[in-house]
C-alpha positions in Angstrom: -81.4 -18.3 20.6 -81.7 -19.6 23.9 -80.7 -17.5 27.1 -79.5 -18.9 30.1 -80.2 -17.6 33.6 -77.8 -18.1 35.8 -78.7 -18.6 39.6 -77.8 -16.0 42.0 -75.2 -16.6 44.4 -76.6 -17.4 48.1 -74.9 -15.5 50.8 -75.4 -14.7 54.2 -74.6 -12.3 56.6 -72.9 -13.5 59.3 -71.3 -12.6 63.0 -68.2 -13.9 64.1 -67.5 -13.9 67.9 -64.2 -14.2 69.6 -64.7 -15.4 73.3 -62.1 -16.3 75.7 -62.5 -19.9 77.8 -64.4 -17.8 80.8 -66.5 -15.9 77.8 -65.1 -12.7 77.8 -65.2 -10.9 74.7 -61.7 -10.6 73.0 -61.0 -7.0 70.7 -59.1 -7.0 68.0 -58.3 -10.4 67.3 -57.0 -10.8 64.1 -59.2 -13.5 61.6 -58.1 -14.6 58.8 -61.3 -16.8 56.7 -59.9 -19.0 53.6 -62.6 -21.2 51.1 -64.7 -20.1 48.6 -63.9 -16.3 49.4 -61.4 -15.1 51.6 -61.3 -12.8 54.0 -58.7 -10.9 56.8 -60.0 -8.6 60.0 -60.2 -7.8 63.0 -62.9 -7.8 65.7 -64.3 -4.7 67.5 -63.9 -4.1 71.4 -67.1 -6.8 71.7 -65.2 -9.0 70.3 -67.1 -9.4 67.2 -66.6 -9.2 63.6 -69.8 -9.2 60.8 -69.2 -10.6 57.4 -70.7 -12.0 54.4 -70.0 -15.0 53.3 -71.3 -17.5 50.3 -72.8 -20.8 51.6 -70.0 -23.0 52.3 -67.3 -24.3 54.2 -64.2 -22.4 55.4 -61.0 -22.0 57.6 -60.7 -19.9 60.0 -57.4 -18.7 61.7 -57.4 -16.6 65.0 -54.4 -15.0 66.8 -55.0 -12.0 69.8 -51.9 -10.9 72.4 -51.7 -12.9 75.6 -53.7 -16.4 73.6 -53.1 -19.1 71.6 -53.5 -19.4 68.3 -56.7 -21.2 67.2 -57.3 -22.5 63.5 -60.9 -24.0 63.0 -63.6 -24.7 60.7 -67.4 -23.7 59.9 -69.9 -24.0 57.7 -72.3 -21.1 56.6 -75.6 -22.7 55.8 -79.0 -20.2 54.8 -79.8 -20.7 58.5 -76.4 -19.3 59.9 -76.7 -15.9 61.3 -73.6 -16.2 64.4 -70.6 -18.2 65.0 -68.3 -18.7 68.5 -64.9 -19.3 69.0 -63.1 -19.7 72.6 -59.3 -19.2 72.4 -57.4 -20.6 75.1 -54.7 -18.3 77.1 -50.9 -18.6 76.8 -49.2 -19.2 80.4 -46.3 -18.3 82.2 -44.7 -20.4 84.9 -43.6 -18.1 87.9 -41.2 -20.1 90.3 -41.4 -18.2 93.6 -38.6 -19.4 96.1 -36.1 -17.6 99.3 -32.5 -17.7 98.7 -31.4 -17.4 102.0 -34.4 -18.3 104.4 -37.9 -18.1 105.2 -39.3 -16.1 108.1 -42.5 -17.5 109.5 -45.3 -15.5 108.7 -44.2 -14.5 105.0 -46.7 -14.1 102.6 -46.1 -13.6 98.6 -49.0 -12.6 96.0 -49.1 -12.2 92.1 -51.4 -9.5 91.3 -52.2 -8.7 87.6 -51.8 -5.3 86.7 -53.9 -5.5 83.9 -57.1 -7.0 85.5 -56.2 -6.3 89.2 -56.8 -10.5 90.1 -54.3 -11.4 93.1 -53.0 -14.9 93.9 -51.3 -15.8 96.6 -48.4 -18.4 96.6 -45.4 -20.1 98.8 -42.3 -20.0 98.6 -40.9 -22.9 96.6 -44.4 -23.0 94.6 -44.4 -23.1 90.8 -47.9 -21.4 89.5 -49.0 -21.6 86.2 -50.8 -18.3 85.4 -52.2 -16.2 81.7 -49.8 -14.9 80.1 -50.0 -10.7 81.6 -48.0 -8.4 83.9 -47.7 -9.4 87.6 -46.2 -6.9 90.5 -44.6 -9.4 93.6 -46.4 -8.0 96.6 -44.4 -9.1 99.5 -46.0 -9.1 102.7 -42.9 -9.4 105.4 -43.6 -11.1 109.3 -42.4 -8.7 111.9 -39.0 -7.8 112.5 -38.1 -8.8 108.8 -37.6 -6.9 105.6 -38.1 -8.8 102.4 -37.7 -8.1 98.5 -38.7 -9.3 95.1 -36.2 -10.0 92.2 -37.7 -8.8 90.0 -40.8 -7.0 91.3 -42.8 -7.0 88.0 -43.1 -9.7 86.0 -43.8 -9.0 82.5 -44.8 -11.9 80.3 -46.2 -10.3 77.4 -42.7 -10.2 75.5 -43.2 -13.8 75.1 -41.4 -15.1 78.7 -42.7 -18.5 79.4 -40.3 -19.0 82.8 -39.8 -16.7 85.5 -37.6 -17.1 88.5 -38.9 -14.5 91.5 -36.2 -14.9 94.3 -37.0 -13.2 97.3 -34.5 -12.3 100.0 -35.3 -11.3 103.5 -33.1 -10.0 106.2 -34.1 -8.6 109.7 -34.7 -5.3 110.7 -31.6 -4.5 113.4 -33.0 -2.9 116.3 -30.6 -1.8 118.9 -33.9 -2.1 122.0 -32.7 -5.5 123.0 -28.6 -5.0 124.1 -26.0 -7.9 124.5 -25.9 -6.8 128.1 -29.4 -7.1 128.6 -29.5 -11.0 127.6 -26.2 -11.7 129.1 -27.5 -9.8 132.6 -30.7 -11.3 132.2 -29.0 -15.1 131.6 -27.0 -14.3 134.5 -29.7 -14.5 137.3 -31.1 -17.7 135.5 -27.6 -20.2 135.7 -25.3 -21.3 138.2 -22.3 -20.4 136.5 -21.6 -17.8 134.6 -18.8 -17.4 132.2 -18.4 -13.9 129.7 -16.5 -14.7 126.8 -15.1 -12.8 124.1 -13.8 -15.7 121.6 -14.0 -15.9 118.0 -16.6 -18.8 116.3 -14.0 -19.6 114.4 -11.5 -20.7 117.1 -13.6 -24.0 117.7 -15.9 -24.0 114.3 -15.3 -22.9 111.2 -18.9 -21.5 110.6 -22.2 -21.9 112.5 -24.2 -24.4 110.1 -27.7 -24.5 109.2 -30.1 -27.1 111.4 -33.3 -28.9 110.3 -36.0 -27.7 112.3 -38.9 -29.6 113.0 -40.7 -28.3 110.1 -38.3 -29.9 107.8 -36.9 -26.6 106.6 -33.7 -24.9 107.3 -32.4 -22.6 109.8 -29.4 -20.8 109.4 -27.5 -20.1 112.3 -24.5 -18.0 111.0 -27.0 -15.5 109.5 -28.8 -15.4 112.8 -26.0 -14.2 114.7 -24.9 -11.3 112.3 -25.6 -8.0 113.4 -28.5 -9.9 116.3 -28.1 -11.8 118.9 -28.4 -15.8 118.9 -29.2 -17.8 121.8 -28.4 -21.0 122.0 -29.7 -23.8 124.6 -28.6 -27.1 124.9 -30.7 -29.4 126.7 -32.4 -32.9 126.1 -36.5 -33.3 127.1 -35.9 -35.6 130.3 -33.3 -32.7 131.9 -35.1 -31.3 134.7 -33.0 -28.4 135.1 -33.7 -27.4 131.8 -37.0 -27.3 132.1 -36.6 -24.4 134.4 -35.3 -22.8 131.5 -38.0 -22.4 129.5 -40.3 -19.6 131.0 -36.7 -17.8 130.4 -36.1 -18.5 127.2 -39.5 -17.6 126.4 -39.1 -14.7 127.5 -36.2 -13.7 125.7 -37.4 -15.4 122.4 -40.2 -12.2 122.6 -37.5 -9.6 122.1 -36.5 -8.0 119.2 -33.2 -8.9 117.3 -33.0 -12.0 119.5 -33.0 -15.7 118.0 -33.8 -18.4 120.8 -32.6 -21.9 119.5 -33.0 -25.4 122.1 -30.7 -28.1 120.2 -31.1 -31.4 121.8 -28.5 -33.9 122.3 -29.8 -36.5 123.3 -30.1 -39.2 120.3 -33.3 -40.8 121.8 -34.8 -37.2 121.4 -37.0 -38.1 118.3 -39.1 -36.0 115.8 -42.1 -37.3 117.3 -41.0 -36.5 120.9 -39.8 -33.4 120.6 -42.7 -32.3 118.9 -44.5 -33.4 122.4 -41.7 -31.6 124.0 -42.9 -28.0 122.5 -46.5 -28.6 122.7 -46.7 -29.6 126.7 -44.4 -27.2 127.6 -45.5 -24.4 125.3 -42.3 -23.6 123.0 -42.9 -20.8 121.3 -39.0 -20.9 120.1 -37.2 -22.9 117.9 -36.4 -26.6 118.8 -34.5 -28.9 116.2 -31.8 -31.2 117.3 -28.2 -30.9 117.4 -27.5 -33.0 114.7 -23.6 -30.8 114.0 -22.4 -31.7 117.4 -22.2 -28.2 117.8 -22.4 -29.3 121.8 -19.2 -31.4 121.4 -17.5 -28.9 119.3 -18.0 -26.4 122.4 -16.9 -28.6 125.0 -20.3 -28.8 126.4 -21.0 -31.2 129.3 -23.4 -29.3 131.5 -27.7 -29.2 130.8 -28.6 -27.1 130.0 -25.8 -24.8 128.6 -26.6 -21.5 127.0 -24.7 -19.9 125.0 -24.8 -16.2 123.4 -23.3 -15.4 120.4 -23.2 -11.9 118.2 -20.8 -10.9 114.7 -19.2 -14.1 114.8 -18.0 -14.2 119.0 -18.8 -16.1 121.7 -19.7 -13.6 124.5 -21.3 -15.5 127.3 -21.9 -19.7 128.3 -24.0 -20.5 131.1 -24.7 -23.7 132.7 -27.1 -25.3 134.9 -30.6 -23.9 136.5 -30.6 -21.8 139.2 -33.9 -22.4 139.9 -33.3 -26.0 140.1 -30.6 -25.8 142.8 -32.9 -23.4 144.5 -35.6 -25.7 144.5 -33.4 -29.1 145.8 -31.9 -26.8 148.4 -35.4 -26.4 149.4 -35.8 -29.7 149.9 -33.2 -31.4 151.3 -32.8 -31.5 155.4 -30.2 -29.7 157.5 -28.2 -32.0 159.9 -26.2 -31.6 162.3 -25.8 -27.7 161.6 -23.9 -28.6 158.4 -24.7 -25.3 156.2 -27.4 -24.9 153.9 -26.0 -25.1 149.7 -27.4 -21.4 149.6 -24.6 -20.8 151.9 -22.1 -22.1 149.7 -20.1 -19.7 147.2 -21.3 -20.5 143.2 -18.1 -20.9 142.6 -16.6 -22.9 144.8 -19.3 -25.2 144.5 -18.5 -25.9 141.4 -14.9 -26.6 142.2 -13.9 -30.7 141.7 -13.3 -31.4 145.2 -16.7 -29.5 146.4 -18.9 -31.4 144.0 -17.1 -35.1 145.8 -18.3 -34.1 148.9 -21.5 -33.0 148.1 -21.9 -36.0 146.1 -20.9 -38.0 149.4 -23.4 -35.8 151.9 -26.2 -36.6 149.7 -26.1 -40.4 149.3 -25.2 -40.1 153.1 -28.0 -38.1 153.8 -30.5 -40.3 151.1 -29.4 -43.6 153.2 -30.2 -42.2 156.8 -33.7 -41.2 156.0 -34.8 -43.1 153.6 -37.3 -45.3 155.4 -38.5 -42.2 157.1 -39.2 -40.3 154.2 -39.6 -42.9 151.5 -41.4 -40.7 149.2 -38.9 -37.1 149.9 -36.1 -39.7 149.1 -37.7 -41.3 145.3 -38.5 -37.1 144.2 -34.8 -36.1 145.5 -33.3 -39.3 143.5 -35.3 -37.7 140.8 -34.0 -34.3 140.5 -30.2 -35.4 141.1 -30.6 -38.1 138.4 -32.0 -36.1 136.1 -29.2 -33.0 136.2 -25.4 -33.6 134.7 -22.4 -33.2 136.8 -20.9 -29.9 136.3 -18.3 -29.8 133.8 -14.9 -29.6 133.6 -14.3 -26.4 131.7 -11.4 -27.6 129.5 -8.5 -26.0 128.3 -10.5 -24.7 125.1 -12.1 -21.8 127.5 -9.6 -21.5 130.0 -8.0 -18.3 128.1 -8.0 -14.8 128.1 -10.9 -14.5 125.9 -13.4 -15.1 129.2 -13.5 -14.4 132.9 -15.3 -16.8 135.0 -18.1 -14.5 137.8 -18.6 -16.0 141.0 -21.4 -15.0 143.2 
């Protein structure tokens, strides 16, 4: 009888290795091994797995939390001792974005609670990011208060979208007072008019501009519970550009918002972005695209205007410092009174502003060839300023009284 030996099975012992893409080792994966024998484990906190295998070919399936699923192939030959696999992560998409503004200055990070990595993003930014646990650190400018909704976000339940939405509001601060900006204003303009009317009376809500950053600004919520300054003006106004140390000034104070809308249509992107730079704007400037000048009755540059909790408290028109300044300069003759000597509010009166009107082009045309240069820098200043308005009908009510110095 003949006896037939059968040849031993080869096998090998061999070390599977679950990496992820940056080669970190990935515990307890699940693998699941189908061919000539087949096998389901997991592998230990190296990431690693031994087993033995006979020589061949087989599938291989691999699922861990937080990556996808990877199905592959190998081949254990006598010369196999280790095999690698790199599973890629799953991802979230975080949308990060304000709902009702954005301060300057804000700053928003993702940091992973699990492995302590930060990233910081914009608002409006969609990121990408493995699929983990993130807390929304929000890092607010001054004067401002600002929240994340929600503060955590979890994507290990299997999100694959997140909306964060984060709101921001300022911190009130009662160190800056109405009557400190309006008393303040006061010593800056010609006329002065306190007011007590309601927005709503001559707009039905403050709108939102486009400042020169393309982004929004919303006036209404400037004006509740703070005070919101409002400057009307256009670049080539030489009385407003007295303005501006002023309005700098005030800008700096807490719970104030300083806004310059131009009205003038030649006032372009490009030039008022000249505008802030040589004159050192540190304030917003965006142009008055509402009409909100028109809507006010506004005929005087610059006008300010205060407003607070939906009223109209206080409108101021014309530079001081520019009538000042051409009071300076222009002659005295024939013991006719200096404009210093003049009430504020009579020379604003209709029949004032004729006859001033006449004694300058009177005075221009008698010493113009003696002082040829005087005259062009004079012609300058009074071309440059707007006739004082007419206050219309619209503010001559009881919600104002007029003060005359």
């Amino acid at each position: 009888m003949l006896k037939l030996d059968r040849k031993k099975e080869e096998r090998r012992d061999i070390q599977i290795n679950v990496l992820s893409q940056d080669g970190q080792p990935i515990p307890r994966a699940k693998i699941t091994i189908t061919g000539r024998e087949n096998i389901t484990t997991l592998t230990n906190v190296n990431g690693k797995v031994p087993v033995n295998l006979p020589l061949g070919n087989y599938t291989i399936l691999i699922s861990a939390p937080k990556y996808k699923q990877l199905q592959s192939t190998f081949e254990v030959k006598t010369n196999t001792t280790e095999v690698y696999f790199k599973l890629e992560p799953e991802k979230v998409n975080i949308i990060v974005e304000t709902l009702n503004f954005t301060p300057v200055g804000i700053n928003v990070s993702l940091a992973s609670i699990t492995t302590n990595n930060t990233l910081t993003v914009k608002p409006g930014e969609n990121v990408s990011l493995p699929v983990d646990a993130y807390q929304v650190l929000v890092n607010a400018p001054k004067n401002y208060e600002c929240s994340a909704s929600p503060p955590i976000v979890n994507a290990l339940n299997g999100t694959t979208n997140v909306n964060v939405k984060i709101t921001c509001k300022l911190i009130v601060t009662r160190a800056t007072s109405i009557s400190y900006v309006i008393g303040f204003l006061e010593k800056k303009m010609i006329q002065n008019v306190k007011m007590n009317m309601s927005v709503d009376k001559t707009l039905e809500k403050l709108p939102s501009i486009n400042m020169l950053n393309s982004s929004k600004l919303d006036l209404d919520f400037q004006q509740r519970n703070k005070i919101l300054v409002i400057e009307f003006f256009y670049t080539q106004c030489t009385g407003c550009k007295y303005l501006v140390p002023a309005l700098r000034n005030l800008s700096r104070l807490p719970g104030v918002t300083v806004v310059s809308l131009t009205v003038s249509p030649v006032d372009t992107q490009a030039v008022l972005e000249r505008y802030v730079k040589e004159n050192n704007i540190t304030w917003i400037v965006a142009r008055d695209e509402e009409n909100l000048f028109y809507k006010l009755n506004v005929t005087v540059f610059p006008t300010v205007v205060v407003i607070s909790d939906g009223k109209i408290l206080y409108r101021g028109a014309g530079a001081r410092e520019e009538l000042e300044q051409m009071n300076n300069t222009l002659p005295s003759i024939g013991g006719l009174p200096s404009l210093q000597n003049v009430p504020l509010g009579s020379l604003l009166r209709p029949e004032t502003l004729i006859f001033l009107g006449m004694f300058l082009i009177m005075t221009w045309l008698m010493i113009g060839e003696k002082n040829e240069k005087s005259d062009s820098e004079e012609d300058s200043i009074y071309n440059n300023t707007v006739t004082f308005p007419d206050f219309g009908s619209s503010l001559h009510s009881p919600d104002f009284q007029t003060i005359e110095e």
